[in-house]
DOGU-259595 format. One record per residue (C-alpha): x, y, z; residue number from 1. Coordinates in Angstrom, 1 decimal, always signed. Example, Ala and Ser with C-alpha at 12.3 -4.5 7.8 and 13.67 -1.06 7.14 Angstrom:
2
px:+12.3&py:-4.5&pz:+7.8&seq:1
px:+13.7&py:-1.1&pz:+7.1&seq:2
//
This chain:
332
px:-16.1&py:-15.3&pz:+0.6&seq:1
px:-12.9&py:-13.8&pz:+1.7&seq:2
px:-11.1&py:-16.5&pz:-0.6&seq:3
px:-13.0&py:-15.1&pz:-3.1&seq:4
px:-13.1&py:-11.6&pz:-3.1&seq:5
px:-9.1&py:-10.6&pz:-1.8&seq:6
px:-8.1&py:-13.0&pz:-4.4&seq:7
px:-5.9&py:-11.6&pz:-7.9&seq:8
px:-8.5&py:-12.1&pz:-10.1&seq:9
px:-11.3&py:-9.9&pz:-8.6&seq:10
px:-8.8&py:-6.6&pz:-8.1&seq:11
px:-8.9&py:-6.0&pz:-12.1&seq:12
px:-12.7&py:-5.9&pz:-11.4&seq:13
px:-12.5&py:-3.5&pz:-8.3&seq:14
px:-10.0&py:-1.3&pz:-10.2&seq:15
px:-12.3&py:-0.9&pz:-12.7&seq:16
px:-15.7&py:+0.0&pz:-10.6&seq:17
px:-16.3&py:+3.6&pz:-9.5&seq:18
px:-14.8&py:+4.8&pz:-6.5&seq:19
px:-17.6&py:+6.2&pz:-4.2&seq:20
px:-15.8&py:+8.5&pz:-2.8&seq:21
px:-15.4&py:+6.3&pz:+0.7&seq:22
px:-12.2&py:+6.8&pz:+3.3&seq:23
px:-10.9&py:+3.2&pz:+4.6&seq:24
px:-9.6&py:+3.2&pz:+8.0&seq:25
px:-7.5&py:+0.6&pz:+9.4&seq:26
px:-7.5&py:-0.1&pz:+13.4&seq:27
px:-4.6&py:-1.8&pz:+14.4&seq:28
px:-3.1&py:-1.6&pz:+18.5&seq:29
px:+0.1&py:-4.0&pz:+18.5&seq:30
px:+2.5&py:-5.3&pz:+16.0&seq:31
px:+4.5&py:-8.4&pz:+17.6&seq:32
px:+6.3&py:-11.5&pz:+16.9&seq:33
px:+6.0&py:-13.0&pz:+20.4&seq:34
px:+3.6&py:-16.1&pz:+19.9&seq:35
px:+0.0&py:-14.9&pz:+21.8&seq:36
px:+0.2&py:-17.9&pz:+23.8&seq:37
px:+3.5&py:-17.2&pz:+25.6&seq:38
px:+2.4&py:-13.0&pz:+25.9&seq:39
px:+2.3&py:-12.1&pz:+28.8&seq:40
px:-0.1&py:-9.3&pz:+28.4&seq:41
px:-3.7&py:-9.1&pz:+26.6&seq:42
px:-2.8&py:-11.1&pz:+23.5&seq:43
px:-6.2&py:-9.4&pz:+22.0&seq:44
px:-4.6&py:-6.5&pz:+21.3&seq:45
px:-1.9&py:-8.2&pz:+19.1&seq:46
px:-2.9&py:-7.0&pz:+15.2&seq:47
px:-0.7&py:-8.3&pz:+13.0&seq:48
px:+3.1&py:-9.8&pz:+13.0&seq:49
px:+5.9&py:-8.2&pz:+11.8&seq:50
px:+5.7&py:-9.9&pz:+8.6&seq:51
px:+2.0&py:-9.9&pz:+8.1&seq:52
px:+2.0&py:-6.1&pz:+8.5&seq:53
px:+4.6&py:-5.6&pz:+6.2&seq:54
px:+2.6&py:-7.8&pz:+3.9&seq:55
px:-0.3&py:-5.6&pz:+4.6&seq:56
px:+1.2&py:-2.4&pz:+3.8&seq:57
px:+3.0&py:-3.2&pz:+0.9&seq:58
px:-0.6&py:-4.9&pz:-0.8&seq:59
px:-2.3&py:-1.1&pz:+0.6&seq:60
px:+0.2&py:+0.7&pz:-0.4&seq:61
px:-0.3&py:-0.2&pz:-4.4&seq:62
px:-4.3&py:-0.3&pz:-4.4&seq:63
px:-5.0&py:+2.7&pz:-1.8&seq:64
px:-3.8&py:+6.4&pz:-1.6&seq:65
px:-2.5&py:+6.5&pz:+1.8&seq:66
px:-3.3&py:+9.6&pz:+3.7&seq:67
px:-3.4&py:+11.2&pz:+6.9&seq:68
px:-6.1&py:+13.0&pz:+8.9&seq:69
px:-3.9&py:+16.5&pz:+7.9&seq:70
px:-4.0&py:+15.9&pz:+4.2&seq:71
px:-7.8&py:+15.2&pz:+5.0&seq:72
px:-8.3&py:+18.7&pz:+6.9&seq:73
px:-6.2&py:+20.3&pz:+3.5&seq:74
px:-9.1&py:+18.7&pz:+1.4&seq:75
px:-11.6&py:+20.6&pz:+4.2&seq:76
px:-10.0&py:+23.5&pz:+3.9&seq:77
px:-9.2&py:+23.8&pz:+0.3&seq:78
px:-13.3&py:+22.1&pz:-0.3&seq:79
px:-11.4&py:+19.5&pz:-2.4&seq:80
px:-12.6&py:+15.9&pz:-2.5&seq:81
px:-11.2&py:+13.2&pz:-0.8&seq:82
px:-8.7&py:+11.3&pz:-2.8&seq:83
px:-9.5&py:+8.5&pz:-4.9&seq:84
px:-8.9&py:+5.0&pz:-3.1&seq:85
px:-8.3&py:+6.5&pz:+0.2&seq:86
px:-7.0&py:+5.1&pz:+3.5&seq:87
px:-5.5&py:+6.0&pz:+6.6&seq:88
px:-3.9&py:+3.5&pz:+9.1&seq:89
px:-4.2&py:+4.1&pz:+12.4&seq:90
px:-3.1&py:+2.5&pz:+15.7&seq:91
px:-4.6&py:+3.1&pz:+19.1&seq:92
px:-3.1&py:+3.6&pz:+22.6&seq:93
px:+0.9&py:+4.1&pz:+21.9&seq:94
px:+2.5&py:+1.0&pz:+22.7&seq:95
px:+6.1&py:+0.6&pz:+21.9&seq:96
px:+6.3&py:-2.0&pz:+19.3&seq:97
px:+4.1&py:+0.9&pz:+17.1&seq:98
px:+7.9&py:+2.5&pz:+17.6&seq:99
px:+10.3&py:-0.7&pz:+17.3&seq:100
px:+8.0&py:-3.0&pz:+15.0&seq:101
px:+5.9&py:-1.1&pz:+13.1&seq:102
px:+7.4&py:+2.5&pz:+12.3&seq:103
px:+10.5&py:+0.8&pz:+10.6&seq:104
px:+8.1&py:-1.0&pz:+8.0&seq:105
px:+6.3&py:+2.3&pz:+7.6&seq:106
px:+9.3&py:+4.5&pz:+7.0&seq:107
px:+11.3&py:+1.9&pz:+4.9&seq:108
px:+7.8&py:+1.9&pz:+2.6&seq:109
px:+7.6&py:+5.9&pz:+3.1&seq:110
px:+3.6&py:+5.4&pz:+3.9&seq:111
px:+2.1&py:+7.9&pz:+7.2&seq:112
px:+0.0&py:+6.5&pz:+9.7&seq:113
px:-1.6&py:+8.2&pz:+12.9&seq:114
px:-0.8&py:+6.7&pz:+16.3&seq:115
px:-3.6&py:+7.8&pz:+19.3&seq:116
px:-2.0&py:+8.5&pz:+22.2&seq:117
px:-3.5&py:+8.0&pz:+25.9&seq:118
px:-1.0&py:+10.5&pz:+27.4&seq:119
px:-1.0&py:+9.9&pz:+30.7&seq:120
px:+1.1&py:+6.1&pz:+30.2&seq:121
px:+4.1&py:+7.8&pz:+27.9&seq:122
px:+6.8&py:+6.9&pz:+30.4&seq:123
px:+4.8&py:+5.9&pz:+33.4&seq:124
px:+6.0&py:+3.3&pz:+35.3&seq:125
px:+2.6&py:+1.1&pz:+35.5&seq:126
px:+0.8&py:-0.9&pz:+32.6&seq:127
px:-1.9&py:-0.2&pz:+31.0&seq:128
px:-5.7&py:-0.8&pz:+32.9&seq:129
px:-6.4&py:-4.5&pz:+30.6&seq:130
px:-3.1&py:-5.2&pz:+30.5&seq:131
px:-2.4&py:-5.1&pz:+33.9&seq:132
px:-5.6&py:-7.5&pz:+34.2&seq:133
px:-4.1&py:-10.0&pz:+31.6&seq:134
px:-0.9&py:-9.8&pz:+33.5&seq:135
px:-2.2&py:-10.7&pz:+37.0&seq:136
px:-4.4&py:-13.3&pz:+35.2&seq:137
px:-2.1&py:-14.9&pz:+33.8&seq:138
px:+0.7&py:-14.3&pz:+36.5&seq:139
px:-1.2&py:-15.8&pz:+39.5&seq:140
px:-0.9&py:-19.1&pz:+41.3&seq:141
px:-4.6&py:-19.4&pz:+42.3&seq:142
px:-6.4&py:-21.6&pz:+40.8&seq:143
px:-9.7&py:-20.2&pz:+41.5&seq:144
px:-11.3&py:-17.0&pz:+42.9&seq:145
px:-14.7&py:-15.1&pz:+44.1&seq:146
px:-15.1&py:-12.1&pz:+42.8&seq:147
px:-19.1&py:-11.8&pz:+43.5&seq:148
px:-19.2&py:-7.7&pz:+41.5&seq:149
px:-17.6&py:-9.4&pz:+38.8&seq:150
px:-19.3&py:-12.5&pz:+38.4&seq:151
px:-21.5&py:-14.8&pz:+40.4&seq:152
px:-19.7&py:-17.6&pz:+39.8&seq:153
px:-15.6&py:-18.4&pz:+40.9&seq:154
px:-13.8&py:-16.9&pz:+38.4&seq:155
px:-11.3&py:-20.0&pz:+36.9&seq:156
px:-7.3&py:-19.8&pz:+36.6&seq:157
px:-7.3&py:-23.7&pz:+35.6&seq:158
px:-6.2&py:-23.8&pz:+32.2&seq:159
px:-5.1&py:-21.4&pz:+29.1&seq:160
px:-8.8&py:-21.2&pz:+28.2&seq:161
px:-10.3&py:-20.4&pz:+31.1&seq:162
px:-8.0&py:-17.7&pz:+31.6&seq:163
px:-8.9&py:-16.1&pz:+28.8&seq:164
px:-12.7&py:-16.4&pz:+29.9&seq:165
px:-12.0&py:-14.9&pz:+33.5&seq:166
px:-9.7&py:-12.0&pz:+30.8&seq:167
px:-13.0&py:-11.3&pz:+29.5&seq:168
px:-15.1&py:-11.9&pz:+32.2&seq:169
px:-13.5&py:-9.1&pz:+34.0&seq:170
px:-13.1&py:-6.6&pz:+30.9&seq:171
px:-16.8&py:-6.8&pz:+30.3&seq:172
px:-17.6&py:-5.6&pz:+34.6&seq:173
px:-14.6&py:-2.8&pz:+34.2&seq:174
px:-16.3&py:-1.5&pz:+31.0&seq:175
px:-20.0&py:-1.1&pz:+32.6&seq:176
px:-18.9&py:+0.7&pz:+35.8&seq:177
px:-18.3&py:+4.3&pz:+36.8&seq:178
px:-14.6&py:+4.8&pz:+36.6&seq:179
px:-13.5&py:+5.1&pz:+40.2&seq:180
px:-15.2&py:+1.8&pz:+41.1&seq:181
px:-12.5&py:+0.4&pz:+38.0&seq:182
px:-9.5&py:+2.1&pz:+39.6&seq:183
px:-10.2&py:+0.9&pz:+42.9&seq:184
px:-10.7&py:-2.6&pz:+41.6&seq:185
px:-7.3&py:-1.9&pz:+39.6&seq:186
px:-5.5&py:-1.0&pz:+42.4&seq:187
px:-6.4&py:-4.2&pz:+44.7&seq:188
px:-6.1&py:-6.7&pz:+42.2&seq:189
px:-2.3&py:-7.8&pz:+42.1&seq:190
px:-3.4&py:-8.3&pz:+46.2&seq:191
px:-6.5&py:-10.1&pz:+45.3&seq:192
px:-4.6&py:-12.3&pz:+42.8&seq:193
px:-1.3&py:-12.7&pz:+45.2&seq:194
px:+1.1&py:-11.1&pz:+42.2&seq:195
px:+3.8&py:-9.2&pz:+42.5&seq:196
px:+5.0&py:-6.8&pz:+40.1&seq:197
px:+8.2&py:-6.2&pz:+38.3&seq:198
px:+9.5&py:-2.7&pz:+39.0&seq:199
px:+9.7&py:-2.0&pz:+35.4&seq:200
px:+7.2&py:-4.2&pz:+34.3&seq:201
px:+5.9&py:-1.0&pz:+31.7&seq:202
px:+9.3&py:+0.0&pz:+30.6&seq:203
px:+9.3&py:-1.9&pz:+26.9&seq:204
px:+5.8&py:-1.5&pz:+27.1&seq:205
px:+4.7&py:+2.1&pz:+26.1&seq:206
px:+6.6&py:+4.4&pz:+23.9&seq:207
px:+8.2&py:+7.6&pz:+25.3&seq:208
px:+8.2&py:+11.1&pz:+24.3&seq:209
px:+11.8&py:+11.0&pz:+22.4&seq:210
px:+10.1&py:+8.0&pz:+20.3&seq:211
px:+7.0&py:+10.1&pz:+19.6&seq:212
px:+8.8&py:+13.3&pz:+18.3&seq:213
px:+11.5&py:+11.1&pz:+16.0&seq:214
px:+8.4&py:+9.2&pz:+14.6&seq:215
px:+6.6&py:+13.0&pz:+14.3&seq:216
px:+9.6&py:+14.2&pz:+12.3&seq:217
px:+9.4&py:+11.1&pz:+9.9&seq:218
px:+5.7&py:+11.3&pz:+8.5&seq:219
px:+3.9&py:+9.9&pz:+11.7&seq:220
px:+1.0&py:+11.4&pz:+12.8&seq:221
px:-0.3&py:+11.6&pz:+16.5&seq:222
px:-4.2&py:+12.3&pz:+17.7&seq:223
px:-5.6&py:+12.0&pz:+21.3&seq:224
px:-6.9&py:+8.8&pz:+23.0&seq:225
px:-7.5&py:+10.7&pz:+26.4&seq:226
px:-5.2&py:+11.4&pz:+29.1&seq:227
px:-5.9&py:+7.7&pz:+31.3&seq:228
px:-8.4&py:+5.9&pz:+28.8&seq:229
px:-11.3&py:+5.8&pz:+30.5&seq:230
px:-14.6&py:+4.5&pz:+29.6&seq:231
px:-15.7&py:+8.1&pz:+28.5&seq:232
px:-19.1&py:+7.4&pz:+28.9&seq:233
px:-18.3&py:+6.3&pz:+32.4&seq:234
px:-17.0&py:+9.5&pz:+33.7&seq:235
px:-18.4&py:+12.6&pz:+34.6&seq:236
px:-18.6&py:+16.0&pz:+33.0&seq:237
px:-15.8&py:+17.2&pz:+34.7&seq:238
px:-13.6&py:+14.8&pz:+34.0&seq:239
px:-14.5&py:+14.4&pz:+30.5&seq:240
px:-13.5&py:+17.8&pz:+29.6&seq:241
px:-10.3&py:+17.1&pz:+31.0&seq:242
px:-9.5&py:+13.4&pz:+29.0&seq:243
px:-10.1&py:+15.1&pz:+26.2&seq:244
px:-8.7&py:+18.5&pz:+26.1&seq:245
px:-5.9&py:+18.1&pz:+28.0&seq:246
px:-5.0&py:+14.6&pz:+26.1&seq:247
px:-4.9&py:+17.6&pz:+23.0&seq:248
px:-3.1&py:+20.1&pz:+25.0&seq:249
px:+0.0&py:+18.1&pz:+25.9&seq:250
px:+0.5&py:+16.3&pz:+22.8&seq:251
px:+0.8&py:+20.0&pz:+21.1&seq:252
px:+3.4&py:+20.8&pz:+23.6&seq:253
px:+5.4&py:+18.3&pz:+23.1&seq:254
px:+5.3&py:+17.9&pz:+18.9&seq:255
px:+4.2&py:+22.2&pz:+18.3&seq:256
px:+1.7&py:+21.3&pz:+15.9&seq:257
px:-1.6&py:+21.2&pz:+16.2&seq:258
px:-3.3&py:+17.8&pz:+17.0&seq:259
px:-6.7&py:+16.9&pz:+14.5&seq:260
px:-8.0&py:+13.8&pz:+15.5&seq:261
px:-9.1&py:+11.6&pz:+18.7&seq:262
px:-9.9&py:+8.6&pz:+19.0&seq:263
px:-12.5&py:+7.1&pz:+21.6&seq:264
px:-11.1&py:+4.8&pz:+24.2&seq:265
px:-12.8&py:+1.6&pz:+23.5&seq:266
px:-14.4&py:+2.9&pz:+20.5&seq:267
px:-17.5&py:+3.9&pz:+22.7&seq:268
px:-18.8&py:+7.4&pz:+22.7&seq:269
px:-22.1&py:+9.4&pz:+22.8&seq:270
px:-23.6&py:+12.9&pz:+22.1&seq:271
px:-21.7&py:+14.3&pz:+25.3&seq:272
px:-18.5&py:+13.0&pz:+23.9&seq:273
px:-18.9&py:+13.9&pz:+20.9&seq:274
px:-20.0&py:+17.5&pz:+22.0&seq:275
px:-16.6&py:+17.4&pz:+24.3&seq:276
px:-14.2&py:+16.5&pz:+21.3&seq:277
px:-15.5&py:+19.2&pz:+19.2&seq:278
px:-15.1&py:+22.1&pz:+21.7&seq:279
px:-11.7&py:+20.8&pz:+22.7&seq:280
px:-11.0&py:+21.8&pz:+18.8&seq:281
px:-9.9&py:+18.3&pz:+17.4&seq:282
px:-11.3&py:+18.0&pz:+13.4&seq:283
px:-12.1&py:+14.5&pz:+13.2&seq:284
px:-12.7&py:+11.8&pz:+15.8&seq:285
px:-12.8&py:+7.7&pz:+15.1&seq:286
px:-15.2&py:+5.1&pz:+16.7&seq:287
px:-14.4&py:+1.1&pz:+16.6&seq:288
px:-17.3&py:+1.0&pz:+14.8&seq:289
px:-17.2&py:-1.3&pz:+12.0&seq:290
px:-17.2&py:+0.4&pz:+8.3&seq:291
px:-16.2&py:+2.8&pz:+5.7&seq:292
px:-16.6&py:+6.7&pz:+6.4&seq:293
px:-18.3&py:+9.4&pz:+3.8&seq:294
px:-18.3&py:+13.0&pz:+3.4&seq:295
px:-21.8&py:+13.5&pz:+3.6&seq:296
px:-21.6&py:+11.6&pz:+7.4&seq:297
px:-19.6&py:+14.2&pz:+9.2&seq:298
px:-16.0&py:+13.6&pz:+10.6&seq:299
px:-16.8&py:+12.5&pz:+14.1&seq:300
px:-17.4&py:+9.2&pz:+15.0&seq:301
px:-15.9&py:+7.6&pz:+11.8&seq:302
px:-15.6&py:+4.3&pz:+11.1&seq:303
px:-12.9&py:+2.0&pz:+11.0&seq:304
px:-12.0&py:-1.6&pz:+10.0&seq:305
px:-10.2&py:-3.4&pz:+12.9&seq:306
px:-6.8&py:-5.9&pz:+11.9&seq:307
px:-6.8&py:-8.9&pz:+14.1&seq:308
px:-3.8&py:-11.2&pz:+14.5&seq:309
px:-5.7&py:-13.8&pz:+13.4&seq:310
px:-7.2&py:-12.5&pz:+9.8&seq:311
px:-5.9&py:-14.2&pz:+7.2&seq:312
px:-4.5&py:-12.1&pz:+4.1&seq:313
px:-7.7&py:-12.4&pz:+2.1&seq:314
px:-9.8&py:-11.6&pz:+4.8&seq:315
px:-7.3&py:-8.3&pz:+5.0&seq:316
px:-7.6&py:-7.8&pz:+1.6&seq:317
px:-11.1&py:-8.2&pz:+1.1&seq:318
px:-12.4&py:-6.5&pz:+3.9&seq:319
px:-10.6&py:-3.1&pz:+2.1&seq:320
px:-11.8&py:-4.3&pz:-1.5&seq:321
px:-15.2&py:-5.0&pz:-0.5&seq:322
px:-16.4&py:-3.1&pz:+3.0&seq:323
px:-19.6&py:-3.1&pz:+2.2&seq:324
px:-20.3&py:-6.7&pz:+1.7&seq:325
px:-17.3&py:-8.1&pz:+4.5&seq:326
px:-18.4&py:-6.0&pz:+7.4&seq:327
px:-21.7&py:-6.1&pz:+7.0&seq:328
px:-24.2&py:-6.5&pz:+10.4&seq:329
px:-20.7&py:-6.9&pz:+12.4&seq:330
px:-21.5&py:-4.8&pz:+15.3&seq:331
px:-19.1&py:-2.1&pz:+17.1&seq:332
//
């Protein structure tokens, strides 16, 4: 189907139809050249190569009017209509190669993009929560382990593949338990798993606040992804408050502009949330949630449509052509 509908001859077609007045969001985390098999970090959270996304951007850039979430809040403001054909690409969590891969392709093509920030890993010397998993995973010399909270069965370090299942296995417990049981669990695991950690096993790996402001100065925009990327739905009341707003808070001190837009952590959210991102004064917030948003929806919780590594072009290009028929019944 892909095949069929990214393909030259349907875009006359498309081009043609009426424009319902829909905003395409692309989801991307990582642009990288490193083959996933030799990463040594969650190779999930690879999106597209070099190459691929400056295939991508190229193909968007002369079918879509690329936006960003302020020229959305001018439309708000102004009660103008979205633009024709509009998109906004967007990457979550502020790794480096957003800085050293991907913002080169954007400025040479002069094309915006907003980059969520989780602001407490801008020049921290420690990795990311599922990439520190994937790192000890991968790293240790074990070839097997008990982990009874995590799984009732030995969790398997015997091959590439099982690896990647005892990755998952263990993403899938952190997700579904209050936060400090994670961090506890975070903290014991290089122990548990006998590997040791490079002192600057994070520096390449998140961008730092000099990269943010140069890309800020050269039509990137930045919105909030919470201060430590928690589960928000995990945490308490307290603490929630605190991801959110203060995520917002130091962002504006360091750019001195006002931040519109956050992003949930892991795409998952509910009323609380929701309620917590709108009195922390952000305009719009994004989900994981697979689709296309609409003004009549409201600008919380919108949609987006997620770039694997693994997509081929068509599937890319039809997934932006035709949302409606490529993403249907995917779930978040």
């Amino acid at each position: 189907m892909a095949t069929f509908l990214g393909n030259g001859f349907t875009q006359p077609f498309w081009r043609l139809a009426p424009d319902s007045g829909c905003l395409r969001i692309l989801a991307y985390h990582r642009v990288w050249d490193e083959a996933p098999e030799t990463f040594a970090f969650d190779e999930e959270l690879i999106s597209a190569s070099s190459e691929d996304f400056h295939r991508q951007m190229s193909w968007a850039k002369r079918h879509f009017e690329i936006l960003s979430f302020a020229d959305l809040h001018v439309c708000a403001q102004e009660n103008r209509p979205w633009p024709r054909r509009a998109l906004i690409v967007t990457f979550d969590d502020g790794y480096a190669d957003n800085y050293t891969h991907a913002f080169p392709i954007l400025k040479e093509l002069n094309l915006p993009a907003t980059i969520f920030l989780s602001t407490s890993y801008i020049e921290a010397p420690r990795l990311f929560w599922w990439d520190l998993i994937a790192y000890c995973v991968k790293q240790t010399k074990l070839s097997k382990i008990k982990l009874p909270d995590v799984s009732p069965q030995a969790l398997s370090f015997e091959s590439e593949r099982a690896r990647r299942v005892t990755i998952n296995k263990i993403l899938s417990w952190i997700k579904s338990v209050p936060d400090n049981v994670k961090n506890i669990f975070l903290e014991k695991l290089p122990e548990l798993l006998q590997v040791s950690l490079p002192d600057d096993i994070s520096s390449a790996t998140q961008m730092s606040w000099h990269q943010v402001r140069e890309m800020a100065q050269n039509g990137i925009e930045f919105g909030g992804h919470s201060v430590t990327h928690p589960i928000l739905s995990n945490i308490g009341a307290r603490q929630l408050e605190t991801e959110i707003a203060e995520c917002k808070r130091e962002i504006e001190d360091h750019l001195g502009r006002e931040t519109l837009v956050f992003s949930y952590p892991n795409g998952q959210s509910n009323p609380a949330v929701h309620k917590a991102v709108q009195r922390a004064g952000y305009a719009y917030s994004t989900a994981y949630s697979p689709g296309v948003a609409h003004p009549a929806a409201g600008s919380y919780s919108l949609p987006r449509i997620a770039v694997e590594t693994d997509f081929s072009f068509a599937i890319f290009q039809a997934n932006l052509l035709f949302p409606s028929i490529m993403l249907r019944g995917l779930s978040q």
